[in-house]
N, C-alpha and C positions, 0 to 999 in steps of 0.2 A: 366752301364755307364750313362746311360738316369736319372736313379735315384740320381748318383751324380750330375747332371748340377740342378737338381730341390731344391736339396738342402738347397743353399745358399737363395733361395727365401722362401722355410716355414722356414726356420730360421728367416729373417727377417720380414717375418708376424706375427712371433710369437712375436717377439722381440718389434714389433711396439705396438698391443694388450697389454702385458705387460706394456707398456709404456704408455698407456692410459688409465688403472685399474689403475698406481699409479698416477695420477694425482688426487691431493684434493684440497678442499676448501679452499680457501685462509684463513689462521686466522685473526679474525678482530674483533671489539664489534658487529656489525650485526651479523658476523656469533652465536657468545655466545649468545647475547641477543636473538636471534629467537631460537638455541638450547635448553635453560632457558622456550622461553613462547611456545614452541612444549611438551618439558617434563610438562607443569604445565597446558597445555590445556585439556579442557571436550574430555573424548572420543567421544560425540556427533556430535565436529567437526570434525571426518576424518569418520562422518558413514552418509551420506547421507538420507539413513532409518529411522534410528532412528529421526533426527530433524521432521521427517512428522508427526507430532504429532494429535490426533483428530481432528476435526471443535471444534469452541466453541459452548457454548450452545446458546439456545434460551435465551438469557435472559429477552427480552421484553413481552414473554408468563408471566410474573411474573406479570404486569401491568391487566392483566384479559381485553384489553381493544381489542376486533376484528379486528377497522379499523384500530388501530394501526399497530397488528401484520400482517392485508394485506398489510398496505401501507410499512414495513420496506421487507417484500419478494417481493411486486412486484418490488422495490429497490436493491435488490439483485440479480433479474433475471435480469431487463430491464436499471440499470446503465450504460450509456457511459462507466465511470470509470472505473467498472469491466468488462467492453469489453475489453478496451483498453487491461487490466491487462491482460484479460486473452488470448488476442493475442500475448504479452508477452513470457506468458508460451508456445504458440504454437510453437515461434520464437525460444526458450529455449531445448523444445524439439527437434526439426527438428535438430538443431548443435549439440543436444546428438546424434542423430541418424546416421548426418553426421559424430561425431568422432567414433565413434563406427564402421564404417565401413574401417578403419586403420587398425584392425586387422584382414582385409580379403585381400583378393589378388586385385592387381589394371589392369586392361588390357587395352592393346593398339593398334591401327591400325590406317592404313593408307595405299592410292592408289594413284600412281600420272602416268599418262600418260604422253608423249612427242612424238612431232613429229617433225622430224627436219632435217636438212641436213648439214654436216660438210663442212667446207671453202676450198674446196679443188677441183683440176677438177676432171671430171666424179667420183663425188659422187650421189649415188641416196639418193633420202629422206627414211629418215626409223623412223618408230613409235617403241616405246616400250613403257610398260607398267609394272611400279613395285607396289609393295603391301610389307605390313609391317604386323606381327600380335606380339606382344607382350605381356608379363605378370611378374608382379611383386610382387613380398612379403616381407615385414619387418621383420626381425625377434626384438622382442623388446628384447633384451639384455639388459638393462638397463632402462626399464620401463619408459621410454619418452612418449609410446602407452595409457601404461596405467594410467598416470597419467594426460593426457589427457583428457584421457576418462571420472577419476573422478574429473578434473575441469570442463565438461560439463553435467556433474552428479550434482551437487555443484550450477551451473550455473542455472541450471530446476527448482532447489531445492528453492533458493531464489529468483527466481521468483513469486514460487507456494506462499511461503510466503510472498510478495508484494503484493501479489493480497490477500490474507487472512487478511491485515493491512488494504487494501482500504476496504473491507468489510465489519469490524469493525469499521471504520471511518465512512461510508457512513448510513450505520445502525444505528448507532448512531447520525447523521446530520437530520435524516430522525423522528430517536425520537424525538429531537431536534424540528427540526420545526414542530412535531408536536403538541408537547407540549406549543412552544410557537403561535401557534394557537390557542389552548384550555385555555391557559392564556390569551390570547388578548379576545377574545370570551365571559372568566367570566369577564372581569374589562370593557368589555363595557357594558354588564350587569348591573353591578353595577353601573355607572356612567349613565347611562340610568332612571336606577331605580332611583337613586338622582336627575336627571334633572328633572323625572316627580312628584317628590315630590315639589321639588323646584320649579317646575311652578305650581303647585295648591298652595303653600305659596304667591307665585307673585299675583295669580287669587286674593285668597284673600284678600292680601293689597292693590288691585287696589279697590275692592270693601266697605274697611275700608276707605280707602284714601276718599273715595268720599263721605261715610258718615261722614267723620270728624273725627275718628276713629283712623287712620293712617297718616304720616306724609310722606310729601315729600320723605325724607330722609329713611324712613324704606323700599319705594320700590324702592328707586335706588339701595340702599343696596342690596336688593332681586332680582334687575335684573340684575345686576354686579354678582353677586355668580352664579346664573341662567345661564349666555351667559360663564361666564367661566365654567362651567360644562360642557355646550356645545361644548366649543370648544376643549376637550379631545376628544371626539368622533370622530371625521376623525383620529386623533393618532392612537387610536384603532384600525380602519377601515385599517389604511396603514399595521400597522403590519400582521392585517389577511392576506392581499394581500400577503406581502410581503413572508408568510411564503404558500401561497399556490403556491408561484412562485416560492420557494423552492422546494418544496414537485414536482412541477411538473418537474423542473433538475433532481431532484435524482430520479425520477420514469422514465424518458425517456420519459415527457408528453412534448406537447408544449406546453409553457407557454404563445402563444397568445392564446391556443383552448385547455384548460384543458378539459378533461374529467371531465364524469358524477360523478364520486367517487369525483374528488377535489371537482366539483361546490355543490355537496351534504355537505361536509366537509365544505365549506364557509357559505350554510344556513343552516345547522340545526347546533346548537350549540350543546355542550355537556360539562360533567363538563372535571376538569382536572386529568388525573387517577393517578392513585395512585399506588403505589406499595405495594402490598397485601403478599407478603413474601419475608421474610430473604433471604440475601445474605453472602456466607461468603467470607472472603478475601482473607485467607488462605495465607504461609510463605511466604519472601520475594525470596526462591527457587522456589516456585510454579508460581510468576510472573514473575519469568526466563524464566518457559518454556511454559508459558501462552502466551506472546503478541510476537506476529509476527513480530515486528519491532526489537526485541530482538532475537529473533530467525532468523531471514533474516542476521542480524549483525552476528550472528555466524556459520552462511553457508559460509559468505564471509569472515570467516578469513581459514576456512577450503578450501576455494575454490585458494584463495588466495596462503596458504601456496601448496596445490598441484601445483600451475605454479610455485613454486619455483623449487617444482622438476623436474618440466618439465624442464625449463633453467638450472639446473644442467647438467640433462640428456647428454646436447648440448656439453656437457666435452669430452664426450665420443663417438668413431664412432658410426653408424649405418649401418648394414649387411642385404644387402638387397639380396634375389635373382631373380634371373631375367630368363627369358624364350622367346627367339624370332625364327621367321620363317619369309624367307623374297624370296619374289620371282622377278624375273626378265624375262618378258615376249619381244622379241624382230624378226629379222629377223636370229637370230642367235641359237634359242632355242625354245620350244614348252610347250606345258601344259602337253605332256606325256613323257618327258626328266627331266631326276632326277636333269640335270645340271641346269635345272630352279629355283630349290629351294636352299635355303641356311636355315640354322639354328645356333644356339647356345645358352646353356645356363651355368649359372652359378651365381658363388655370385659375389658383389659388395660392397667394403668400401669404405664409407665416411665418410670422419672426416672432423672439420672443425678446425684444429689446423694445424702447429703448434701455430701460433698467438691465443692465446685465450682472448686476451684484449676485446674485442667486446662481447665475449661470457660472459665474467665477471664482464662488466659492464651492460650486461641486467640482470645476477644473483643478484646482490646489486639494478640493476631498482625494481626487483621483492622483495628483502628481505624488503625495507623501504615502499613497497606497504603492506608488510604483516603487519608492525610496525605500518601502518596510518589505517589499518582494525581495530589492537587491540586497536588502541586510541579511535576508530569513535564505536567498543562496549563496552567500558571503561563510553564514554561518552552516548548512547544512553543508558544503563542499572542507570546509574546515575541520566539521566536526568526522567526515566521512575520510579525510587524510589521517586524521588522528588513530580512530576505529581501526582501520585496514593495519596502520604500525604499529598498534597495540594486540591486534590477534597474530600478526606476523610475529612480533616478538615472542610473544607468552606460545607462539606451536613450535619455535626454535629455542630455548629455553626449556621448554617440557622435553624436546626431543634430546637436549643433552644431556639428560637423567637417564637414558635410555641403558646405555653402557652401563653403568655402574649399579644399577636396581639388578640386572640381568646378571654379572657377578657377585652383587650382594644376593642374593635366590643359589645362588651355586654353592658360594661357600656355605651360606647356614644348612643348605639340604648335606654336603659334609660337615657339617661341625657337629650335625644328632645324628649321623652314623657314626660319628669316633665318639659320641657323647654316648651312645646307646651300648657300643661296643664296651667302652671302660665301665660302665657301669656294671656289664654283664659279666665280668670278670674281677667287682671288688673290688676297682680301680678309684673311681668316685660315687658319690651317693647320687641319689636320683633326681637332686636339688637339679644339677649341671643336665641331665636331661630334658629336664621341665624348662629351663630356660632355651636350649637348643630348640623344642619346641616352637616355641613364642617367639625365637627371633625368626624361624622358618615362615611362622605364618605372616607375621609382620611385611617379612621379606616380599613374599608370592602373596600377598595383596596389596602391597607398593607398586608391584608390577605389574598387578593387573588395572590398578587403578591410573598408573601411567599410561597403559595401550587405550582406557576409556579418554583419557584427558587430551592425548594426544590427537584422537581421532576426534574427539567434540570441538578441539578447535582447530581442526582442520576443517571442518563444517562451517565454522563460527568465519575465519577465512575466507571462504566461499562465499559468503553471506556479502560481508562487507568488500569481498569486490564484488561485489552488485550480481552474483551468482552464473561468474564464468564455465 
């Protein structure tokens, strides 16, 4: 008889379940259009492992040059930037950790005392004292737990690659200035070396001048070319600063109290290095899975499309069970009275229907979130094809100047020794040496400005394949 009265209710438990396995997805162009870019998505993005791809290489070891390769690791260890990132990842972990602990049981307690006395005559005061202890478990029936889990799997994951981008970025800022330190370094060089040429030209026609020899005019000439030589030199000088104020951001130096390595990098000069081997570029596949920023964009569309499933999930109840023990301590009962305790346990459903409009518009919040992940790596893969052929070009382009700076520097350095020679004999005035001058220095700081330019975007190269 007891079996018949229970009846009617797992009928209609059953009957409710039922009724919530056929509930589907609304049809819509969201729903197709994400069906369409799930079937034609990289299996890459639903495997969180697989994106953890190597570090890149050492690429700057190719340069052959010590201070360099100390100053881009102490950069790597001691960057703000890569702190920051990498407190990131720790923020990324900790919420994997936190979700991951969904699929263990949650427990509960609590104790509350009362002393009091009821509104009534001759009532005495009486104290009790209750206690609560409880325990709960989800069962994931429909994988809400788990796909949770791997949106904060997903979540770790593009982080790890954020911080792999600034790394690549920062390392390359740090070649960067330092090459454009080594560049400022040789053209003050060079302009140095011309001013003191050009002041012993000055020295001389001051000394022609006065024998009769030389004319007014030939050394205002020579002191106008002179004072503007000169006054390239603080140019120069700012850049150095400016790139060791650099160098000391991205090392974690202060940049009022640089260290011994920077102030050594400011006085001792050195040339500008060079890159002593081959790099290859390798397919426009291989810069897929090469740069971080390409990669971080395809964590978040796999991360993305997992919180779809999770707000699906919400379609459907959740079966929870539960476990409590509750006590009741008072003037009516004791600690060794079984009538003190109470318990019960059992399952629990919730659903959050029948209304599922709220549930269905955070499903469509989430579907054109997935839609704005594939455009934002439609667009960073496009803009990272563009990048790569635009520093390719512009280091092959620089490099063709290369020849012809290096002959134009030959001939002007002859053109003021036969300039200087005819002068010395009568031949011409001193106009024709001051210009042989000027086209020298012009010369040997085109060229020195092309070995800086060459070598920054060979960096610049590096960068944008994702820091091979």
């Amino acid at each position: 008889m007891r079996l018949s009265t229970r009846t009617p209710g797992l009928a209609a438990l059953a009957l409710f379940l039922s009724g919530c396995a056929s509930i589907a997805v609304p049809p819509g162009p969201d729903s197709s259009a994400l069906s369409a870019a799930k079937a034609s998505a990289p299996q890459q993005f639903f495997n969180a492992e697989g994106a953890n791809l190597p570090l890149a290489a050492q690429w700057w070891e190719g340069f052959n040059d010590d201070l360099l390769t100390d100053l881009i690791e102490k950069t790597l260890a001691e960057n703000r930037q890569l702190e920051v990132a990498q407190a990131n990842i720790a923020i990324a972990n900790a919420g994997l950790a936190r979700q991951q602990l969904d699929r263990s049981y949650s427990t509960r307690s609590g104790v509350n005392a009362d002393l009091g006395r009821a509104s009534a005559p001759n009532r005495d005061i009486a104290a009790t004292v209750s206690g609560s202890l409880g325990a709960s478990w989800e069962y994931d029936a429909f994988g809400r737990i788990a796909a949770s889990i791997k949106a904060a799997e997903l979540n770790a994951e593009a982080a790890r690659q954020a911080r792999q981008d600034i790394a690549v970025i920062v390392s390359s800022e740090t070649a960067l200035a330092y090459v454009d330190l080594r560049g400022a370094q040789r053209r003050l060089a060079v302009a140095r070396e011309n001013a003191q040429t050009q002041a012993q030209s000055l020295e001389l026609l001051n000394q022609l001048f006065e024998n009769g020899r030389a004319t007014q005019l030939d050394v205002s000439r020579a002191e106008s070319q002179y004072r503007t030589t000169l006054s390239d030199l603080p140019r120069f000088e700012a850049v150095i600063d400016s790139a060791i104020s650099r160098l000391s951001a991205l090392t974690g130096v202060n940049a009022s109290a640089p260290d011994n390595t920077l102030m050594s990098l400011k006085r001792d000069a050195a040339p500008i290095p060079s890159l002593n081997s081959s790099f290859g570029i390798g397919s426009p596949q291989d810069l897929l899975r090469r740069r971080p920023d390409i990669r971080e964009a395809e964590t978040n569309i796999a991360r993305r499309l997992t919180l779809s499933d999770v707000e699906r999930a919400r379609l459907f109840p959740t079966l929870t069970f539960n476990a409590d023990i509750n006590t009741l301590f008072g003037n009516g009962n004791r600690l060794d009275q079984l009538s003190s305790f109470g318990f019960g346990f059992g399952p629990a459903l919730r659903w959050e229907g029948p209304d599922l409009r709220r549930v269905r518009a955070e499903i469509d919040i989430a579907d054109a979130q997935t839609k704005r992940a594939y455009s934002v790596y439609e667009q960073v893969v496009t803009q990272a094809l563009a990048d790569v052929e635009t520093a390719l070009s512009n280091r092959l382009n620089e490099q063709k100047r290369r020849g012809d700076l290096v002959q134009a520097e030959t001939a002007a350095r002859a053109a003021l020794e036969i300039a200087n020679l005819r002068f010395e004999e009568g031949i011409d005035d001193f106009l024709d040496v001051l210009d042989a001058q000027r086209t020298l220095l012009a010369a040997q700081d085109r060229l020195a400005e092309n070995q800086l330019q060459t070598v920054r975007l060979t960096v610049l190269v590096y960068r944008e394949l994702g820091g091979i």
